[in-house]
C-alpha positions as CSV (number, residue, x, y, z in Angstrom):
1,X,139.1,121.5,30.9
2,X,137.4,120.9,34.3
3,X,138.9,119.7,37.4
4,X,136.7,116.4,37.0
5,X,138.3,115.6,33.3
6,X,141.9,116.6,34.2
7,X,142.5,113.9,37.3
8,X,140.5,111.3,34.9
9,X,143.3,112.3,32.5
10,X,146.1,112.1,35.0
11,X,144.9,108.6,36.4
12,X,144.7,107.3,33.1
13,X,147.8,108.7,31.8
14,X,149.6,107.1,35.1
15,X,148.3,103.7,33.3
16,X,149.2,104.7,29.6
17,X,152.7,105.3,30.9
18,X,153.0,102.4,33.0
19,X,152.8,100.5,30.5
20,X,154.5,102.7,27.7
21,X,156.2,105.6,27.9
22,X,158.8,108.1,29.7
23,X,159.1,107.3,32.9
24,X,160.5,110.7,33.6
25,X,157.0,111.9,32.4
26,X,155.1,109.6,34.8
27,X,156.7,110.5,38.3
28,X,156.1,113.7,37.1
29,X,152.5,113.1,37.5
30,X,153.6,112.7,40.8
31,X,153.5,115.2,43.7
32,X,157.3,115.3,45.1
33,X,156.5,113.5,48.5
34,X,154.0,111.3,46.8
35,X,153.0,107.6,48.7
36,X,152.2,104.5,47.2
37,X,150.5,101.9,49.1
38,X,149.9,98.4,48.1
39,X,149.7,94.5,49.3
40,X,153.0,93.8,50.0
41,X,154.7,97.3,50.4
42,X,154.7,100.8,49.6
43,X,156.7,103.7,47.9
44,X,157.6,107.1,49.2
45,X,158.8,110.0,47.1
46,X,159.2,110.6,43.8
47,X,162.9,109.2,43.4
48,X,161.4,105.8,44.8
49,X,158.7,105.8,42.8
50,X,161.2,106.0,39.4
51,X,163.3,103.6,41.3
52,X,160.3,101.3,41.3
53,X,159.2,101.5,37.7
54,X,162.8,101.3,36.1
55,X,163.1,98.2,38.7
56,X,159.1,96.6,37.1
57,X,160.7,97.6,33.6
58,X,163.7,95.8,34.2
59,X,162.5,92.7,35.0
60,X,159.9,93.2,32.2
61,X,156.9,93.4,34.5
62,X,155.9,96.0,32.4
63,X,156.7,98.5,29.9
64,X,157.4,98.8,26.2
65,X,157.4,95.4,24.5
66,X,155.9,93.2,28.0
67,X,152.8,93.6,26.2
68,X,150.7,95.0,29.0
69,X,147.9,96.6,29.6
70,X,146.7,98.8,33.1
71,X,143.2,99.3,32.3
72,X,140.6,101.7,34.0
73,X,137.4,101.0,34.6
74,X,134.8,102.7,36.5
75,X,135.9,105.6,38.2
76,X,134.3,108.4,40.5
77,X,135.8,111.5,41.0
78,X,134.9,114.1,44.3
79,X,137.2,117.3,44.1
80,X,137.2,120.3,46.7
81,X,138.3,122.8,46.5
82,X,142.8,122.1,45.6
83,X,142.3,118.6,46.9
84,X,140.2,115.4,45.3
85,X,139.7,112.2,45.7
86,X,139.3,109.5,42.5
87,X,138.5,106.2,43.2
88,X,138.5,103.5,40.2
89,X,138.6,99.7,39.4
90,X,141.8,98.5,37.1
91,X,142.1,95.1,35.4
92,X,146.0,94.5,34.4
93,X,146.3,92.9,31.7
94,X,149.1,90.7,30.1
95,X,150.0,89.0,26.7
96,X,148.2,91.4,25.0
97,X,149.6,90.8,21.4
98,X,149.1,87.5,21.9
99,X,146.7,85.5,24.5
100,X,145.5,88.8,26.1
101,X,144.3,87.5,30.4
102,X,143.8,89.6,32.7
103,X,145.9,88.6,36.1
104,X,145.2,91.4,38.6
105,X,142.0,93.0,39.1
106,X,141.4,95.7,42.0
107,X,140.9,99.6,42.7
108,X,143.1,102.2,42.9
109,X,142.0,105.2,45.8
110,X,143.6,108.6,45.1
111,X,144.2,111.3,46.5
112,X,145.1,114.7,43.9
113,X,146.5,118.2,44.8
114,X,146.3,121.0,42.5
115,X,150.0,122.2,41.7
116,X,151.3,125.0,39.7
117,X,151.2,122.7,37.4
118,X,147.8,120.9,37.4
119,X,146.8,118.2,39.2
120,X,149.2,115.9,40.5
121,X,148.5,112.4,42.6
122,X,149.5,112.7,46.1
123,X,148.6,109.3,47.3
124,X,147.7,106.2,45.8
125,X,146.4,103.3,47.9
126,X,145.9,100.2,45.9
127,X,143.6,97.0,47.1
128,X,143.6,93.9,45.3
129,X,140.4,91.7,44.4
């Protein structure tokens, strides 16, 4: 698989698991000092970044049976060398079994390492609008 088609997969699997999924599996997608930046605060570390999706899962922001959906739309991918860059738009969608609308809308900058064991986001910055 190319560099290009495994951080597609990784950014895409971040959403899938979001949304569904074991969360052990999607920190894991994370590099261990891992930052998450976003309107209204952001998330250091792998630990925190569990902490935060049991937290979005616990108050049914997302996760199995909130019906939700993190899509991804356009994306660009740059990698040199063991480092990359993906930027992409996501629409996040909600009521999805029902009246599917899409609430947030926005793009997600990331920055990927290449680990011992493939690709892993370093960075996410995310930008609302």
């Amino acid at each position: 698989m190319s560099d290009e088609a495994a951080i597609r997969n990784v950014v895409a699997r971040l959403a899938m698991l979001s949304d569904e999924g074991d969360l052990e599996e999607y920190v894991d997608l994370f590099t261990d000092d891992a930052r998450w930046d976003m309107p209204g605060g952001a998330l250091q570390g792998r630990d925190n970044l569990l902490k935060g999706a049991i937290e979005r899962r616990e108050t049914g922001t997302v996760g199995p049976g909130s019906n939700t959906r993190h899509v991804i739309a356009t994306q660009t991918v740059q990698v040199d060398g063991d480092e990359a860059v993906s930027d992409a738009y996501f629409q996040f969608w909600v009521n999805t079994a029902t009246e599917p609308s899409m609430t947030l809308f926005g793009t997600y900058r990331d920055q990927l390492v290449r680990t011992g064991d493939g690709w892993k986001l370093a960075h996410r910055t995310i930008a609302f609008g």
